[in-house]
GUTOR-635713 format. One line per 2 residues: their letters; for each residue z, y, x of N, C-alpha, C, O. Coordinates in steps of 0.1 Angstrom, whole numbers. Atoms other than C-alpha are relative to their C-alpha. Layout:
N
a	Z/Y/X/Z/Y/X/Z/Y/X/Z/Y/X | ...
END
This chain:
158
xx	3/13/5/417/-21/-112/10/-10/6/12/-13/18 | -11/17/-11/443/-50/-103/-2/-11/2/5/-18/9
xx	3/14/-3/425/-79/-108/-13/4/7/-17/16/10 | 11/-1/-6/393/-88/-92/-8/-11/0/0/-20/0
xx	4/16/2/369/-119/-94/-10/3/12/-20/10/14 | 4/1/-13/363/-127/-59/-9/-11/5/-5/-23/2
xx	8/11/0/330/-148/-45/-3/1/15/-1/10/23 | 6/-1/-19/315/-156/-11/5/-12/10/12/-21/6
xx	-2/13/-7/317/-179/16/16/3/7/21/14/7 | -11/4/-4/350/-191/31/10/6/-7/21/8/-3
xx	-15/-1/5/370/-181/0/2/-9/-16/-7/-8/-24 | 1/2/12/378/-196/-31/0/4/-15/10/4/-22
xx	6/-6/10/358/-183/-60/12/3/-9/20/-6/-10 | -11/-1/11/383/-170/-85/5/15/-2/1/25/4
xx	-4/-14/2/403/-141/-102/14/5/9/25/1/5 | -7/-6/-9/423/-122/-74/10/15/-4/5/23/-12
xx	-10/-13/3/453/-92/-76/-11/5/10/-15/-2/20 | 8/-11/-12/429/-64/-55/9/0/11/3/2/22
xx	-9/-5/-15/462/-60/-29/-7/-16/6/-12/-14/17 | 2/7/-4/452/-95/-24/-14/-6/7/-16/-12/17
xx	12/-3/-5/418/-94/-19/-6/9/12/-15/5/21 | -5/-7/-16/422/-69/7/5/-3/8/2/1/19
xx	-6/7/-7/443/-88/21/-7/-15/9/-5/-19/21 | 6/9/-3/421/-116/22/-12/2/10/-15/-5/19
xx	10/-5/-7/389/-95/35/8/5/16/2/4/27 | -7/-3/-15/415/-82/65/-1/-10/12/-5/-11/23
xx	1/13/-14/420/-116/79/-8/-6/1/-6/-17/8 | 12/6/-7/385/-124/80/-6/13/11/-15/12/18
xx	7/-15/-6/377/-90/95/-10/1/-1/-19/4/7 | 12/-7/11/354/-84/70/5/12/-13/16/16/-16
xx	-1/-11/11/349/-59/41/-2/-7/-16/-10/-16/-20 | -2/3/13/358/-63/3/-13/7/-6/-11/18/-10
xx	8/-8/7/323/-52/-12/-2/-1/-16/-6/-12/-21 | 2/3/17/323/-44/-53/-14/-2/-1/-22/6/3
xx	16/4/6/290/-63/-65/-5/7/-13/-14/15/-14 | 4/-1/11/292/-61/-101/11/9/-3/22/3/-4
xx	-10/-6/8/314/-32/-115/1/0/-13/11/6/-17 | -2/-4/11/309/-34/-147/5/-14/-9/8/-14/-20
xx	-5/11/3/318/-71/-149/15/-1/-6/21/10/-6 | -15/-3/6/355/-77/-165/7/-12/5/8/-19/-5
xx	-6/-13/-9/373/-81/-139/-14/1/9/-23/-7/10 | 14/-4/-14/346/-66/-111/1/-12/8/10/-20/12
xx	5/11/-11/327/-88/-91/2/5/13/-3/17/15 | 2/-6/-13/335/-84/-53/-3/-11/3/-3/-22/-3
xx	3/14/-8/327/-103/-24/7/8/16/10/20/17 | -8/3/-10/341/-108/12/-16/0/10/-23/-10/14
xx	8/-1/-11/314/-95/36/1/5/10/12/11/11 | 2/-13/-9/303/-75/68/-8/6/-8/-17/-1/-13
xx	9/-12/4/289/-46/53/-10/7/7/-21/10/1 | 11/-6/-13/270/-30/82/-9/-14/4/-20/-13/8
xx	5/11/-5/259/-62/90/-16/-4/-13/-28/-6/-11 | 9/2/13/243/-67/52/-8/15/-3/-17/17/-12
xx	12/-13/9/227/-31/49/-5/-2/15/1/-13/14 | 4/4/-12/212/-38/88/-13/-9/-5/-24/-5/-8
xx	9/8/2/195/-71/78/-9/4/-15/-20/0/-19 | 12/-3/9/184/-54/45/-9/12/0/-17/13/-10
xx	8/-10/-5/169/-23/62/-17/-8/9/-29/-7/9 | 9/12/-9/151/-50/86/-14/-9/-9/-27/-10/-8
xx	12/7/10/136/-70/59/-10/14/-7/-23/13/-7 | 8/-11/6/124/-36/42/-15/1/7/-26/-1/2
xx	4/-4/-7/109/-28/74/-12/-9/4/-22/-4/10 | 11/12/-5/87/-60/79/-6/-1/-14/-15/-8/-16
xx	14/2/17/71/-57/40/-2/9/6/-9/5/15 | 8/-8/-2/63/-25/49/-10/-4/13/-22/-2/10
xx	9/4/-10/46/-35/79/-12/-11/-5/-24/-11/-2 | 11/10/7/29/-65/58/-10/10/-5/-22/9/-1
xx	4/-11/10/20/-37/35/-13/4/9/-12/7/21 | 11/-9/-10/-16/-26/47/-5/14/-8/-4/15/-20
xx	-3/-16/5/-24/11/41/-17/1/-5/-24/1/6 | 10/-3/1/-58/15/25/-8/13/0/-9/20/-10
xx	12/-15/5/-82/45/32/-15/5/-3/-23/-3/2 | 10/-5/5/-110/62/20/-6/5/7/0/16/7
xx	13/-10/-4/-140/77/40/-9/9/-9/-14/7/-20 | 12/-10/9/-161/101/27/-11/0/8/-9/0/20
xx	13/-4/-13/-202/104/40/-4/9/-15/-2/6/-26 | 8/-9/15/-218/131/15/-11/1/7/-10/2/19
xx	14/-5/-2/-258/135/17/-3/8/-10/2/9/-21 | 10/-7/11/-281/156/0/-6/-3/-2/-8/-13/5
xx	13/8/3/-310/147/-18/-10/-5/9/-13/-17/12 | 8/1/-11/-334/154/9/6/-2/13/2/5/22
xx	-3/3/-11/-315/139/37/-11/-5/8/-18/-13/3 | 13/7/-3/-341/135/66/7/-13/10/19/-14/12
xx	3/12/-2/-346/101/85/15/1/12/25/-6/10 | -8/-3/-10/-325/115/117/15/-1/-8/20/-12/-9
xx	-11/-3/7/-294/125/98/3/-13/-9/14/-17/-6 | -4/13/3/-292/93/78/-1/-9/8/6/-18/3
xx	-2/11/-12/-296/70/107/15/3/5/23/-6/6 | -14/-4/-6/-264/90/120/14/-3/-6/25/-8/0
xx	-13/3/11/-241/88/89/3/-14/-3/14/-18/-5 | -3/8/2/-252/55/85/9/-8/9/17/-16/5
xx	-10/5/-8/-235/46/116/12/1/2/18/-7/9 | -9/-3/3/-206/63/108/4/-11/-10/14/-18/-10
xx	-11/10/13/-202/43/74/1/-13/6/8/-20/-1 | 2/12/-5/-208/12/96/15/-1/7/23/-9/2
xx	-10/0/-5/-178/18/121/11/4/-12/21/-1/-10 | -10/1/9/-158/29/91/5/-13/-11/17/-16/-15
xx	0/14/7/-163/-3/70/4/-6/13/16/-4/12 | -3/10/-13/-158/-23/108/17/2/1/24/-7/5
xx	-15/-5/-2/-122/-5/108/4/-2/-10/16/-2/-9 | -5/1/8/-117/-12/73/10/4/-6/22/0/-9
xx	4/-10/14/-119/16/50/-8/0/-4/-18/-3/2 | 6/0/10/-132/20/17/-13/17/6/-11/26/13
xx	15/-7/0/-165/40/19/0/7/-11/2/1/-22 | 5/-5/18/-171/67/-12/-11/8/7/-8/19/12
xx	12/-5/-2/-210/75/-2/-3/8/-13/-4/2/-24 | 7/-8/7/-220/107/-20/-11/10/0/-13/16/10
xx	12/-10/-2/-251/129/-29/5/13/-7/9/15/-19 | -5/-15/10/-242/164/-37/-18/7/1/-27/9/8
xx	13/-12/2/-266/184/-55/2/13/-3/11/17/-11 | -6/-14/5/-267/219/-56/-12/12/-1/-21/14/6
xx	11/-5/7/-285/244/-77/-9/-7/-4/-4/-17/-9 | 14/4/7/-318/233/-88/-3/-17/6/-10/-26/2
xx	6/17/-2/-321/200/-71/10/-12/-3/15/-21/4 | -3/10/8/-306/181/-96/-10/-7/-1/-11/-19/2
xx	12/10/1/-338/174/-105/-5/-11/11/-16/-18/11 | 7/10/-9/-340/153/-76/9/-14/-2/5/-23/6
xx	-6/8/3/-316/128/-89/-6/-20/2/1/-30/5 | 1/15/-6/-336/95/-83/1/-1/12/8/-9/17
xx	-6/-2/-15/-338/107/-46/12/-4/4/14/-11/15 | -16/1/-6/-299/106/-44/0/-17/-3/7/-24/3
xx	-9/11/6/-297/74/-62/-8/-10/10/-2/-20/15 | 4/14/-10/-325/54/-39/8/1/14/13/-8/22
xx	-12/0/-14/-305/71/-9/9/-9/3/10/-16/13 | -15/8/5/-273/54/-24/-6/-13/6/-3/-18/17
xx	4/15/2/-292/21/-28/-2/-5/11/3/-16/13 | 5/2/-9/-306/21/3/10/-3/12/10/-12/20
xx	-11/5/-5/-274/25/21/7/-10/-3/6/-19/5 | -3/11/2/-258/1/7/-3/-16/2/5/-25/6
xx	3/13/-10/-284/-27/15/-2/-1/14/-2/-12/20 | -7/0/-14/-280/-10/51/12/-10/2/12/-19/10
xx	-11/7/-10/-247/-24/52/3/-11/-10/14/-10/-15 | -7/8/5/-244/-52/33/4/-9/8/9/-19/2
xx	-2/10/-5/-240/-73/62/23/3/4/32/-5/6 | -13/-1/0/-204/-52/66/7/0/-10/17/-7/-11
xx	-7/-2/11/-195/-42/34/-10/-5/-17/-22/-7/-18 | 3/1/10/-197/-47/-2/-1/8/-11/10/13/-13
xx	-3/-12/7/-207/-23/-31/13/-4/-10/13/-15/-17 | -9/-1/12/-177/-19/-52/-4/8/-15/1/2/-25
xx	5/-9/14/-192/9/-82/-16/1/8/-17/5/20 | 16/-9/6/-232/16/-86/1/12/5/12/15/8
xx	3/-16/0/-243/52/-78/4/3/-17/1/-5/-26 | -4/-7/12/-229/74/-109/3/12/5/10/15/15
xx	1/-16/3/-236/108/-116/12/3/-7/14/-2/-18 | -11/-8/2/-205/128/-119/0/15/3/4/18/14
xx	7/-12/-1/-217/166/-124/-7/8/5/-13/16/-1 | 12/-5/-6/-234/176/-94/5/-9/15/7/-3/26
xx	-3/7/-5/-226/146/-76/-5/-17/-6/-4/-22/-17 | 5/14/2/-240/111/-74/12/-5/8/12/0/19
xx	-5/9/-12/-212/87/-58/3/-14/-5/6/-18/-16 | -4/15/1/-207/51/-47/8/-2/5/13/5/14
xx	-16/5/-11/-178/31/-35/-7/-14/7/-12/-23/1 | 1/15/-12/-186/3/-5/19/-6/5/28/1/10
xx	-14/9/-2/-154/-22/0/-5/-9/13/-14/-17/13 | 4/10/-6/-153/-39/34/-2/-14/-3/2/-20/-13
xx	3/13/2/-164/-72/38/15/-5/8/23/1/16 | -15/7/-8/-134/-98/48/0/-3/12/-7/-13/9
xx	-4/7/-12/-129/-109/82/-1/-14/0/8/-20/-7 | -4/15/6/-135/-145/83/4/-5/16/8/-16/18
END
């Protein structure tokens, strides 16, 4: 390519011979980077290069950190969960909502005690108004083939 249309600070904006452009990036002791190649003539610019992939690795690095990572708990009961054993779990989904994760409370049924299906669902219910003081139901109890499950969403932090 022998021309070049050169932009950036400390030079003036315009269409450049490439030897000269090079020439120009030398005695800043910076780098000639092509922006736009497919421009006519190519877009460069007059930068540090290490310098510009550094501060855009950096920035990456702090959205990702903004970025918060959501996860999912699981508590499964059975129909007949007794008193003991849900006092236990419930404290489990309590410290898991407090740490803030999503909750998917389910009832698995297996073989014949389908038929116990309102059992699972007052279970559900019942947990739920356990913790509404941490969390919030996000889905109802629904029956999904030998499974009842709900989703609980922490509550916000105020």
């Amino acid at each position: 390519m022998p021309e070049v249309r050169l932009v950036g600070e400390n030079v003036e904006p315009g269409v450049y011979k490439t030897s000269e452009a090079l020439r120009l990036a030398d005695e800043f002791e910076l780098d000639l980077v092509e922006i736009s190649p497919n421009a006519e003539p190519p877009v460069c610019k007059i930068m540090d290069y290490k310098k510009f992939l550094y501060e855009q690795k950096r920035r990456e690095k702090e959205l990702k950190a903004k970025s918060t990572q959501i996860t999912i708990k699981e508590i499964r009961f059975g129909p007949q969960t007794d008193e003991h054993d849900y006092e236990f779990k419930k404290k489990n989904a309590e410290k898991f909502l407090k740490d803030g994760a999503k909750l998917k409370a389910f009832v698995f049924f297996k073989g014949r005690s389908i038929i116990y299906k309102e059992q699972g669902q007052i279970l559900l219910l019942r947990l739920a108004q356990d913790l509404e003081e941490v969390g919030k139901v996000e889905a109802m109890p629904v029956l999904e083939g030998k499974r009842m499950i709900m989703f609980i969403t922490p509550k916000k932090k105020k």
